[in-house]
N, C-alpha and C positions, 0 to 999 in steps of 0.2 A: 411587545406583549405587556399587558397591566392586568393583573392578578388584585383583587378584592379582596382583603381578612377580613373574615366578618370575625369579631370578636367580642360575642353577645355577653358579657363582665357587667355585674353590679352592685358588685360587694364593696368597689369603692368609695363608693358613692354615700353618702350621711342620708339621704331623704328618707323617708316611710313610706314613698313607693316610687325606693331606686328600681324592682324589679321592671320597671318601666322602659326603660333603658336598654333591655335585652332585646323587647321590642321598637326600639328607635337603629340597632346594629342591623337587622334584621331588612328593615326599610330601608333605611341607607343604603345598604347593599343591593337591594332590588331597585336603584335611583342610579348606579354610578356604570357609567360606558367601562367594559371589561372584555378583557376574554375570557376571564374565570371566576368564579367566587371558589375560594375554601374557607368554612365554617372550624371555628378551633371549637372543640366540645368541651368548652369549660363546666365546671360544677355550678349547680341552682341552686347550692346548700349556701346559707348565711357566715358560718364558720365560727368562728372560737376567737373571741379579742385575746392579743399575746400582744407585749413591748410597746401597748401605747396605740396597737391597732389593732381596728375591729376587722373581723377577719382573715386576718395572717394566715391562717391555715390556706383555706380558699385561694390569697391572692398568690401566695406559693405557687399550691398546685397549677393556678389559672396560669400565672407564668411560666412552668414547666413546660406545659402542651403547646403554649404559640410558641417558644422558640423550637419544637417539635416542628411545628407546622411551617416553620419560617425554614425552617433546616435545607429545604429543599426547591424553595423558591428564589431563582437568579435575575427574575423579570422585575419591571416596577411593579412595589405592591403599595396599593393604598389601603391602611387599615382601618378599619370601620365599629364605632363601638355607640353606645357601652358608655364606662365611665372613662376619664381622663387617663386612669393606669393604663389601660390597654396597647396604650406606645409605648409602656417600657421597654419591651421587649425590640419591636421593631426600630427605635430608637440605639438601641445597644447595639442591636446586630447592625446595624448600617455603621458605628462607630466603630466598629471592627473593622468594617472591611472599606473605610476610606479615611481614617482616622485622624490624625490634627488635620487633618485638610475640610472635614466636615464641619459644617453649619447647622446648626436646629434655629427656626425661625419658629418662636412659641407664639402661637395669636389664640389669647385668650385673656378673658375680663380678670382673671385672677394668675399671679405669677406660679402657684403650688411650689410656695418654697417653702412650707412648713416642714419642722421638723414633728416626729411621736409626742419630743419633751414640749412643744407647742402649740400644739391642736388639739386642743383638750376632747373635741370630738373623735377624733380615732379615726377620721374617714380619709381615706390612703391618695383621696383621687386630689386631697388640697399636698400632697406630699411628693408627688411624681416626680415634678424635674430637681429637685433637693436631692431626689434620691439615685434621680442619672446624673450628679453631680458627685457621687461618692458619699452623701450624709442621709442616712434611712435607716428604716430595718434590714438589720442583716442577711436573709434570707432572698431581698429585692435588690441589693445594690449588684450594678452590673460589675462584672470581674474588668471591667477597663470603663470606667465613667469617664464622662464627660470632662471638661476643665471651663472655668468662668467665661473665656475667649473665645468660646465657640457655638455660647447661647446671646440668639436677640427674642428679647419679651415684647410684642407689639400688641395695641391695643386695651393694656391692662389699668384698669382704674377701681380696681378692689381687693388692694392687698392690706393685709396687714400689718404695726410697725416692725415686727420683727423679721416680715418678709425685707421691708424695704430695706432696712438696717445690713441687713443681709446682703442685699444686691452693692449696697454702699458699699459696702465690706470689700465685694470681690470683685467689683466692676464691671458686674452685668450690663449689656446693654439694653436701654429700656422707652420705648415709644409707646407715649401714650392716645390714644383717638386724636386728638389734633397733631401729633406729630408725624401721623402714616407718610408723608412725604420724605421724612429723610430712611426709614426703614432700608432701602434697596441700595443706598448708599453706600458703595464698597464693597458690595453682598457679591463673592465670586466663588467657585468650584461648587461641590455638591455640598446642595440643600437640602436638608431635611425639614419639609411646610408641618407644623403641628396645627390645627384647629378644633379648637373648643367652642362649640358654638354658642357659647353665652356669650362670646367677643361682641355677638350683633346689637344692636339695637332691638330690646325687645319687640316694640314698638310696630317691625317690621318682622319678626321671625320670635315666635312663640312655644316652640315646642322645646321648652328649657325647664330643668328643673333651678335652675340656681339663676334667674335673669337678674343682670344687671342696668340700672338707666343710664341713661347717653351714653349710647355702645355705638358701635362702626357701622354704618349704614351698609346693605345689602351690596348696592350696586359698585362702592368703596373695596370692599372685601375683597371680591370677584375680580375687578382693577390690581389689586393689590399682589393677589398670587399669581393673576396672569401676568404679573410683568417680571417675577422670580424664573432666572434662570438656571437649568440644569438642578432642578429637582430629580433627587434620588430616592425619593421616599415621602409618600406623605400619609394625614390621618386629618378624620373629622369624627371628632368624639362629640358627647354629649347629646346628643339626641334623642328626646324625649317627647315623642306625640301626644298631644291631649285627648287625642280622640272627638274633636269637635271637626267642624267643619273648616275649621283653618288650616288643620294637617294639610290639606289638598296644596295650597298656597305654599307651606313653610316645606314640604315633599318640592316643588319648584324648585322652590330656595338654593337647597341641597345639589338637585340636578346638576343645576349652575354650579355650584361651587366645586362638585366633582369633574364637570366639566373643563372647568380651569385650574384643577390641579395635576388634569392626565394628561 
């Protein structure tokens, strides 16, 4: 069984029309082979910046109701968003329940290792895996985080120095677009596949709000996760349609890639 979370979340997200985003969860989810979708009813309200983030209220609550909603789900669920937060949660909870023996394989153009004190912008979704590592706002950090040993960063060519200073720090590992070949290297037990879809090459998949250039080619990607084995959990966040007539294409895109991650 594979269970779809659609997790329609845009509070994360820094743009001026992150609301966009709620409809890219939405698509998503009507793109990926299932036997179910469940829709988490998160709040449309923008929230109230606290501690460095702009709406902490909102991402609170929004995280309350998916691990509600996750509560009950034993099958593969592939969550579906939205901004990059929306794996908090399913993130956490699969850390629970396969613990040091779990992998997160993070593919995305930026590492989200900022912390409140260094993202002057406040937008939660460059903060996420800092914060499944134990270092966030109090309110987000999971009651059993992550440890440096069990994150791979693939694909990432837009971090910041205090990201990277950071990964030095703790010995993250980290593959950047010409490295995808050693990625799978040693990669064993349960995986948990993260994708952010700015990872790609815009070039070839446009429906981003934050694209970065010479990103991982389409057909690269789809290679990539198809060859991880014994995924336990995965997500493709970011997803932001233009509304133009290349959605039709970059809705493909997607297909594929849900495809090769169920």
């Amino acid at each position: 069984m594979t269970t779809v979370l659609c997790v329609p979340q845009w509070q994360g997200s820094g743009l001026g029309d992150s609301p966009r985003l709620a409809d890219g969860a939405h698509r998503t989810a009507e793109l990926v082979p299932a036997d179910r979708v469940v829709t988490v009813p998160v709040l449309d309200t923008g929230g109230k910046p606290e501690a460095g983030v702009r709406g902490l209220d909102v991402l609170t609550e929004n995280l309350r109701l998916t691990y509600d909603a996750l509560a009950g789900l034993d099958d593969l669920v592939l969550t579906v968003g939205g901004d990059c937060s929306v794996d908090l949660a399913p993130i956490a909870t699969a850390r629970d329940r396969y613990g040091d023996d779990l992998t997160v394989l993070w593919i995305d153009a930026h590492p989200d290792l900022y912390t409140p004190q260094t993202l002057r912008s406040g937008s939660f979704h460059g903060m996420v895996l800092r914060t499944l590592l134990g270092e966030g706002p109090a309110p987000l950090v999971p009651a059993r985080p992550l440890v440096p040993g069990q994150v791979i960063i693939a694909g990432e060519r837009a971090g910041d120095a205090s990201e990277h200073e950071y990964l030095e720090k703790v010995g993250i590992r980290r593959y950047g677009v010409g490295e995808l070949d050693r990625v799978l290297d040693g990669l064993s037990g349960p995986v948990y596949v993260h994708v952010d879809l700015d990872v790609l090459e815009p070039t070839e998949f446009g429906s981003l709000g934050y694209p970065e250039p010479d990103g991982v080619p389409v057909q690269r990607l789809i290679e990539l996760v198809s060859g991880v084995e014994n995924i336990v959990g995965a997500a493709i966040t970011e997803h932001m349609p233009t509304g133009t007539a290349a959605d039709s294409a970059d809705a493909e895109v997607v297909r594929r890639l849900a495809t090769a991650l169920t």
